[in-house]
N, C-alpha and C positions, 0 to 999 in steps of 0.2 A: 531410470529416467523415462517417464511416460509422457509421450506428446516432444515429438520431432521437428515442431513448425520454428519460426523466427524466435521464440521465446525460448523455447524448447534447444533451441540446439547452442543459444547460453548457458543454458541449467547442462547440457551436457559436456562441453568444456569445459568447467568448473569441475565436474565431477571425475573425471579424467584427471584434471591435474590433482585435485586431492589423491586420486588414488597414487599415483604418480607419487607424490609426496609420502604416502605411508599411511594418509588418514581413514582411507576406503581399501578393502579386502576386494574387491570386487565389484565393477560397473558391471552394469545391461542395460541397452536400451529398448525401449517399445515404442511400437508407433503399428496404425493399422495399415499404413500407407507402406507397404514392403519396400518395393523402390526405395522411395525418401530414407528408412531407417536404415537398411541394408548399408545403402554407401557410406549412409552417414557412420554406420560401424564400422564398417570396412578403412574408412580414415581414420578413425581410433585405434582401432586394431580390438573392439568388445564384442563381446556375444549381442545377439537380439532376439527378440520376439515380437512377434504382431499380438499377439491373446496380452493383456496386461493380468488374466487370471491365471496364465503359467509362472507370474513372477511371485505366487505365495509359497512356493514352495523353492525360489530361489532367493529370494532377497532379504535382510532385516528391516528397509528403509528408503521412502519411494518420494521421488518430487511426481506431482504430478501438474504437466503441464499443456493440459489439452483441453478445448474449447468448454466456455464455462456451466455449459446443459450438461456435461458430459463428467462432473464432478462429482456428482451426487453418487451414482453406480462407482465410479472408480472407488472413490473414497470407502464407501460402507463395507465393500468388498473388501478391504487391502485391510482395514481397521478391524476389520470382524474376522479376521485370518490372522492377526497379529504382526500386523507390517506398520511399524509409524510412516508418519505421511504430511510431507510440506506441500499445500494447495497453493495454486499460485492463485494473485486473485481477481476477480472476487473470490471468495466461498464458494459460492452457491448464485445462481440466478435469483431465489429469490426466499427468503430468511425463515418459512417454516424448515426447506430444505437444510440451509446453514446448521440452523440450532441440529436436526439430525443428522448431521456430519458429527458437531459437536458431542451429543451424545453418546454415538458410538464410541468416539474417541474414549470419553470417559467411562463406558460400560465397558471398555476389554482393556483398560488402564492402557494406551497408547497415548504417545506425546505426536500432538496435530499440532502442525505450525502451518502461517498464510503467506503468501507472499506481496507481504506490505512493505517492500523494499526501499521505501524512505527511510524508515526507522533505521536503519542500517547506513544513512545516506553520514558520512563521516561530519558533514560540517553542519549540516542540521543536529548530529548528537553534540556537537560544541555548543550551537548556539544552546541547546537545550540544558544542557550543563551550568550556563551560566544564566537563563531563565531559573533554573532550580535552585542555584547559589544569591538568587535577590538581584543580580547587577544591572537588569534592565529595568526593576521595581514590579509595579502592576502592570498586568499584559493587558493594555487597553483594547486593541486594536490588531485582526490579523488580515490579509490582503493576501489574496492566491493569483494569479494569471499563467493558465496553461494555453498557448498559442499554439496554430499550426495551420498550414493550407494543403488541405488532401480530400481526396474522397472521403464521406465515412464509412467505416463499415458495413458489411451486410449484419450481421449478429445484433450489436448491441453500440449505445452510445457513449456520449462522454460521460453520461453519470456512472455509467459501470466501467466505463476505462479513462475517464482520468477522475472526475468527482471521487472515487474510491479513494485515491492517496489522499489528497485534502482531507476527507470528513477525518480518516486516521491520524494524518497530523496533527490535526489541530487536538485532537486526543491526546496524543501523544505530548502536546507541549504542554497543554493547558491539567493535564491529568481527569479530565469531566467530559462529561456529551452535554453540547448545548440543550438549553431550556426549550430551544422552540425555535423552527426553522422553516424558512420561505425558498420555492424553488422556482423558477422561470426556464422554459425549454423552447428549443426553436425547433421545427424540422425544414428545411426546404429541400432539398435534394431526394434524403429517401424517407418516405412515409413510416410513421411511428420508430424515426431511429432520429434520436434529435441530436445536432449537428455543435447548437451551441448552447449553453445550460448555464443559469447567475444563481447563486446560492447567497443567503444571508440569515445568518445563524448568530442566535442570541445565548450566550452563557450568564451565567451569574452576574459578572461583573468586567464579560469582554463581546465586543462584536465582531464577527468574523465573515468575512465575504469570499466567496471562489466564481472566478470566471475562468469558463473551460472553452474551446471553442475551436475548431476541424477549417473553421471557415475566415479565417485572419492572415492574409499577405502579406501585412505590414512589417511585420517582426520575424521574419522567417519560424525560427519553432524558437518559444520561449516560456521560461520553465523557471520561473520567480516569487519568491513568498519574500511578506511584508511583515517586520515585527515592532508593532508601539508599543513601547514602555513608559511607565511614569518617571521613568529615569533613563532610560535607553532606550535606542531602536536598533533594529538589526537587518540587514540585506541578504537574501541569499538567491544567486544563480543554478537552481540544481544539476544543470549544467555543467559547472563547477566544482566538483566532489570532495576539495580540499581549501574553499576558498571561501569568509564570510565577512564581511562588514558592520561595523558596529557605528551607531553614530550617536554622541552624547550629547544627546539636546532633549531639553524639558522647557517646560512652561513652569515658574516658580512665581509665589504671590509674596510680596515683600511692604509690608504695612497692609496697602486698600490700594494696591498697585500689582497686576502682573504683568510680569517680561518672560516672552520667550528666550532663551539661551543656547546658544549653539556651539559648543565647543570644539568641533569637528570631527573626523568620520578616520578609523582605520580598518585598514582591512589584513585580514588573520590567515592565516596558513594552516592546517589543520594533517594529521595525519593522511597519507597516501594509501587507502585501501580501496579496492573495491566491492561496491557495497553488496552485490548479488556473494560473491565469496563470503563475505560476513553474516549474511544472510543464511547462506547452507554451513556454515560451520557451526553457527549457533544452535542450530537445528539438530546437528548430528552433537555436539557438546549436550544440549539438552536433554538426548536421549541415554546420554552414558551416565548425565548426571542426575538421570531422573526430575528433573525439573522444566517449569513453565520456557518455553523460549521468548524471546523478547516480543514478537507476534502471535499470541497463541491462536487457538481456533476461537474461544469464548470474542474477539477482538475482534476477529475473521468475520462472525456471526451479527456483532453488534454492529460493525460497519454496511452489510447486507441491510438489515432491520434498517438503518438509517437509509440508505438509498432507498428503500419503499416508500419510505414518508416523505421523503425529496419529492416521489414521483406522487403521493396523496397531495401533496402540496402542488403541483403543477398542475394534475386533472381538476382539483376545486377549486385554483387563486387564489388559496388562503393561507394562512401560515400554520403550519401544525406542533401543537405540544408532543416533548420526546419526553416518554416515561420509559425508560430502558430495563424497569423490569420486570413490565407488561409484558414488552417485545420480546423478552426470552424464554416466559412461561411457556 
């Protein structure tokens, strides 16, 4: 477990209790901050290291969870020594890096997972389930709103910490990267770290909006995607990790006459997991079974690439075409 900060010391409880459990031979933590890791071991009861280059020679399998410039070294090293490696994300700061994460990965046969932890999110894989089974119809319409009132960061904005899950989901649901996408950014507070960011994104045959925003009192922190269907709609709280809304109303044409229909709205219960656990289990599952995990790095990389063209589309005002596999050459 590399990188001991707020994210980091999730990934490490998690991993603990797997060990706990039988599923892990063996934790260690790293962090360069000795203090911070120490304790943080010492309440585990694990071994540590400050060098993340003494764990090639301890470990099979490394999350790494530390500031996102800081990816690129961890990752090549730990992959080119033979250690798989879950990125939290983004990838990379920015997608030539990504793809050579990716690379590596696939030059010394290593299973590289992201940490796109929606995909993992239990009632978003329901709703998705039933997107894939026809029962909402055609996905006309997707609607994101990530709220919050905080300072922003010093690092990096909401395209890289929150815009990241969005562009993924919507991959995730829709199975495609939009055709061509427009992005708006604000900064007021701190200079070239923008605060609030509107995305609008054109797929084949659906349109997709995300508003992100550090600077909203309104709603305390709120964390809501929107799903139209030509047959269904669907609600979801992410907030809520086992809780989803379905509402069965379409617009139907009936001779040279249409009515909207409303048939009314239930809400679903969904399995009790947590999704960062479902996240590293996959991950270590993937690596016994030799197989792609549900976030791979290839996904990891294409979501970088899209946050570039968000920000080409903000520095010109114009909407930019996504050719996805220009961006990986």
């Amino acid at each position: 477990m590399i990188g001991t900060g707020y994210w980091g010391t999730n990934h490490a409880r998690v991993a603990v209790e797997l060990e706990e459990n039988g599923l892990l031979e063996k934790v260690v933590f790293c962090d360069i901050n000795e203090g911070r890791v120490s304790e943080l071991a010492s309440n585990y009861g694990v071994e540590f290291v400050t060098d993340y280059r003494e764990l090639i020679s301890k470990v099979d399998a490394a999350v790494i969870a530390t500031p996102s410039h800081t990816h690129r070294d961890i990752a090549i090293s730990l992959l080119s020594n033979g250690v798989d490696c879950l990125v939290e994300k983004p990838l990379a700061v920015h997608s030539d890096t990504a793809w050579e994460i990716v690379d590596t990965a696939d030059r010394n046969d290593r299973t590289l997972a992201v940490g796109h932890i929606f995909r993992y999110h239990p009632a978003l894989q329901a709703v998705k389930k039933r997107i894939d089974r026809g029962e909402l119809g055609r996905i006309k319409y997707l609607h994101t709103n990530r709220y919050s009132f905080r300072v922003p960061r010093k690092s990096s904005g909401v395209l890289h910490q929150l815009a990241v899950h969005d562009l993924d989901i919507y991959r995730y649901l829709l199975g495609e990267h939009p055709d061509r996408l427009f992005c708006a950014t604000s900064s007021w507070v701190r200079d070239d770290i923008e605060e609030t960011a509107t995305l609008t994104l054109k797929y084949e045959n659906t349109i997709g909006t995300i508003n992100e925003s550090w600077q909203i009192p309104v709603f305390g922190k709120k964390r809501e995607l929107i799903i139209i269907g030509t047959e269904r709609s669907a609600y979801l709280d992410y907030l809520k990790d086992t809780e989803f809304e379905i509402y069965d109303t379409r617009v139907q044409r009936e001779n040279d006459e249409y009515r909207a229909t409303d048939e009314g709205q239930i809400t679903h219960e969904t399995r009790n997991v947590e999704p960062l656990r479902e996240e590293v289990e996959d991950f270590l599952t993937a690596i016994k079974e030799n197989r792609s995990p549900l976030a791979n790095g290839q996904i990891g990389a294409e979501t970088v690439s899209l946050l570039e063209l968000a920000a080409e589309s903000e520095q010109t005002n114009k909407a930019v075409s996504v050719n996805m596999d220009q961006l990986s050459e």
